[in-house]
N, C-alpha and C positions, 0 to 999 in steps of 0.2 A: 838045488844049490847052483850061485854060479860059477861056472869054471873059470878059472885063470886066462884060460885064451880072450872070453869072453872082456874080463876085468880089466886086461892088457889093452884090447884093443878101445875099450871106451876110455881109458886112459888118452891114448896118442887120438882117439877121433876128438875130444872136446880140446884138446890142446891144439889141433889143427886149428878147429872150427872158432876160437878165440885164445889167446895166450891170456888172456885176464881169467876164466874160469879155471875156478880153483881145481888141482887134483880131485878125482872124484873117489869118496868115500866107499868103505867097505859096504858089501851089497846090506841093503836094510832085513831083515824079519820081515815074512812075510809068505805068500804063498808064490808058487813058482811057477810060470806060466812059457811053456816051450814051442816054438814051430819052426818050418823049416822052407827055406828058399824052393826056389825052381831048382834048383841045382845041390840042393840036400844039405845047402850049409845050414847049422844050427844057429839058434838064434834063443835069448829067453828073456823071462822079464821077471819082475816081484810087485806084487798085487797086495795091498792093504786096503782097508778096508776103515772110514772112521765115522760116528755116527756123534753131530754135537748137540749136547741138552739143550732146551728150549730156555734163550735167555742168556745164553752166553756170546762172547763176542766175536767168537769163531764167525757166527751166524752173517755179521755185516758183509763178508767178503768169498763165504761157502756157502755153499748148500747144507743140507742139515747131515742129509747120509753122501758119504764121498768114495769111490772108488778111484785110488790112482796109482797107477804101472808108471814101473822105475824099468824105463826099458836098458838092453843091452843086444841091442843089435849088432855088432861085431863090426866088422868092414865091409857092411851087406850094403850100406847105401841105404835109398830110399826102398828097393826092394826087401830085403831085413826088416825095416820098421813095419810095414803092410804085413808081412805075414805077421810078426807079432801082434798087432790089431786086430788081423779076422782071429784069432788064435784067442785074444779076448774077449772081441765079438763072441764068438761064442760060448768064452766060460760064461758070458753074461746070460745068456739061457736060462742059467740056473737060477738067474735070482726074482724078485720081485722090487723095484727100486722103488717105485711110490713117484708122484712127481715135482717134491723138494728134494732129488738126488743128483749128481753127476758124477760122469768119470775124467780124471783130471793127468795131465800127465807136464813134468814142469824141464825142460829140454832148453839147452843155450840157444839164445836166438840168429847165431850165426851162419849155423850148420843148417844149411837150405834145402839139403836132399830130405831131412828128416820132416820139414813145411808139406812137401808134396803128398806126406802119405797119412797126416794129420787130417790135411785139407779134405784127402778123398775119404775120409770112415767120420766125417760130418764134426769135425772139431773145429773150434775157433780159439782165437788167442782174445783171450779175456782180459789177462793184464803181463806188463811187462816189469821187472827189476832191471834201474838202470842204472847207471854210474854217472858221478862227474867228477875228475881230479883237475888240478892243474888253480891258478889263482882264481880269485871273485874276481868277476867283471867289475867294473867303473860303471856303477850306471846314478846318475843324480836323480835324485825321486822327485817331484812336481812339488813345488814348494809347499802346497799345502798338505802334504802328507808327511806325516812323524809315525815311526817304527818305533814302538819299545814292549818289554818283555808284558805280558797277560799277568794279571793279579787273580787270587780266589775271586775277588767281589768282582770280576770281567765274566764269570761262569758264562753266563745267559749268554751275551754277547756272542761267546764264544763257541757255545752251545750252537745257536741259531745261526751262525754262519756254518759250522761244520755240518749239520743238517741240509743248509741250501746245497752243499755239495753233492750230497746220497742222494738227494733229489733228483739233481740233473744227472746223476749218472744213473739211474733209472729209466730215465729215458732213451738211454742210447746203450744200453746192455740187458741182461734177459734177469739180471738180479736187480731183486728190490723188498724192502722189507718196510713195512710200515713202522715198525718200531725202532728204527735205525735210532733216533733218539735215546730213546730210554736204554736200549744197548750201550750205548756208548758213553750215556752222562756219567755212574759212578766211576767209571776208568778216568773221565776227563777230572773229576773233581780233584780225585789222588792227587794226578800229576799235576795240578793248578797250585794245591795245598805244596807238595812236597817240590816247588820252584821249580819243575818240569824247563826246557826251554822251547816256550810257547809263545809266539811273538803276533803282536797284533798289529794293524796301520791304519790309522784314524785320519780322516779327512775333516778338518771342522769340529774334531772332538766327538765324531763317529766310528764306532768302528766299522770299515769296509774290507779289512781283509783277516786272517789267520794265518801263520802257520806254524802246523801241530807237530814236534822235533823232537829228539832224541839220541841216545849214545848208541853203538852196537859194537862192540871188540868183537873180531874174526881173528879167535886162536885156536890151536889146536883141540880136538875134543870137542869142540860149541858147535852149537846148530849154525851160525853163523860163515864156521868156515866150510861148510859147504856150495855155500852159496856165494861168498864175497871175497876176497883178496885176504891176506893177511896183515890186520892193522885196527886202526881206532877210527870208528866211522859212524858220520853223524848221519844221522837217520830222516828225513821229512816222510811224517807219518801221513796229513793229511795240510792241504795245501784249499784257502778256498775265499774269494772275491764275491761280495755281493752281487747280486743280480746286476743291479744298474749301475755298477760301479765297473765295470769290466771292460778293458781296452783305453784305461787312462793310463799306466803304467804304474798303478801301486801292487799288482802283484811281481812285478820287476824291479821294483823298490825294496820292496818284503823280502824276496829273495836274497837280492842285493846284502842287505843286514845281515839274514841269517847264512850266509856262505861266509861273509868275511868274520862273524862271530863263532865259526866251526873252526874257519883257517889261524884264527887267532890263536884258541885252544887246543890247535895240535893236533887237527881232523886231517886223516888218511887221506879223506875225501869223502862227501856226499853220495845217497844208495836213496832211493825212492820206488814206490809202484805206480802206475798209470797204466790207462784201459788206452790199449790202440784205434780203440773204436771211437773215443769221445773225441769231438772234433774242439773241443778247446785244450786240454792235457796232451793230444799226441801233437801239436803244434805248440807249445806254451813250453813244455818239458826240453824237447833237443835245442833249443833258441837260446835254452837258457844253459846248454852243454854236457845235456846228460845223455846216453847212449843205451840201448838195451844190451844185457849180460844172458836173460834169462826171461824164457816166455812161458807162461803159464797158460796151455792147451783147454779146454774143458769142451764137453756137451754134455746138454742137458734137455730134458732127465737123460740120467743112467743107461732107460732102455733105448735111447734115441742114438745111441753111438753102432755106426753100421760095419 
């Protein structure tokens, strides 16, 4: 169980470490995992454990088996987070992870003493949840580019650009699934059929760009408000420029549309994910006014965390 001191103080540490992260919820279910400073302060964590069927969508963006600590390091600083990690390191002993596993831990990306001790037991930040509030830029899109919403009969199109995307992030992160395709088409069909806002930009009566959008309310109760602000917030799921299309400005055009068609309908504000490692999304995303909230830590596999 975690204690109250504990609860308290991860309260006032994430409120330090940004005012936008939300109050942090009651500790989850799960196993409890205890160690202790140089100095005997206590410290603990909660350890879940989730394993996704073959075939489901989980897969695009985990590993198949996941272990991830909810730490509560107290006022220990980056000392506190270190002992909780050898303290995992070692329940990790026990297991047998396979090597489509990882251990994941998802920590506000502000708070930088908690960086240093990620860094040192071999984790890296995989992908970031960011934020944009405040109005859409003014940006005029190249005359021969037109923005309007994906039809059902666009599937393909739309399909095969969101593909080249998993592609190239393949290349520059340690995931990668050959069937990223076939994962993802019957989700995309749904949302295509039931008017999803999914918005495409055509050059010439081509399309050269996507992107893949949606609602998310952050109320009380929702998986959401743990993570986001309390409000109505539009979602960019999947954002993606053809190959040889890239650095004319129709993904800044594309954007353009879907920020002022979010701010239209009474959007809180904009929430996305992006890998800080891919050298077009971690330049392409802040430019365009989105900030990190929330960093999602991993190594992989499972046993490779030190």
């Amino acid at each position: 169980m975690i204690g109250q001191r504990l609860r308290t103080a991860q309260r006032d540490r994430f409120a330090a470490a940004d005012p936008l992260v939300p109050t942090p919820p009651p500790p989850p279910d799960g196993e409890v995992v205890t160690a202790a400073t140089a100095s005997g302060e206590q410290v603990a964590g909660v350890l879940q454990t989730k394993t996704h069927a073959p075939g489901t969508l989980d897969l695009l963006w985990s590993a198949q088996r996941v272990w991830q600590l909810f730490p509560y390091p107290g006022e220990t600083g980056t000392e506190g987070m270190d002992a909780l990690l050898r303290a995992w390191r070692r329940r990790m002993d026990a297991e047998s992870p396979g090597p489509d596993s990882a251990c994941t831990v998802t920590w506000p990306s502000r708070d930088a003493p908690a960086i240093h001790a990620f860094l040192r037991h071999g984790m890296v930040p995989v992908s970031v949840l960011a934020l944009r509030t405040g109005p859409p830029p003014a940006e005029i899109p190249p005359e021969e580019v037109t923005v309007r919403l994906a039809r059902p009969e666009d599937f393909e199109e739309v399909l095969a650009l969101t593909k080249a995307t998993f592609d190239y992030t393949a290349l520059v992160t340690s995931h990668h699934r050959p069937d990223a395709a076939e994962l993802m088409a019957p989700q995309l069909r749904r949302n295509l059929a039931a008017g999803a806002p999914i918005w495409l930009a055509e050059t010439g009566g081509v399309a050269t760009a996507v992107a893949d959008c949606g609602w998310v309310d952050s109320a009380p109760g929702t998986w959401a408000a743990e993570l986001l602000p309390k409000g109505h917030w539009g979602y960019v799921n999947n954002v993606a420029t053809r190959p040889g299309s890239r650095g004319n400005g129709i993904g800044r055009a594309l954007m353009s549309t879907v920020h002022r068609d979010f701010a239209r309908r009474g959007a809180t504000g904009t929430y996305l994910y992006y890998n800080p490692t891919n050298p077009l999304s971690s330049v392409f995303w802040p430019r365009q006014g989105y900030r990190p909230l929330w960093t999602f830590w991993e190594v992989r596999p499972a046993s490779a965390l030190r």
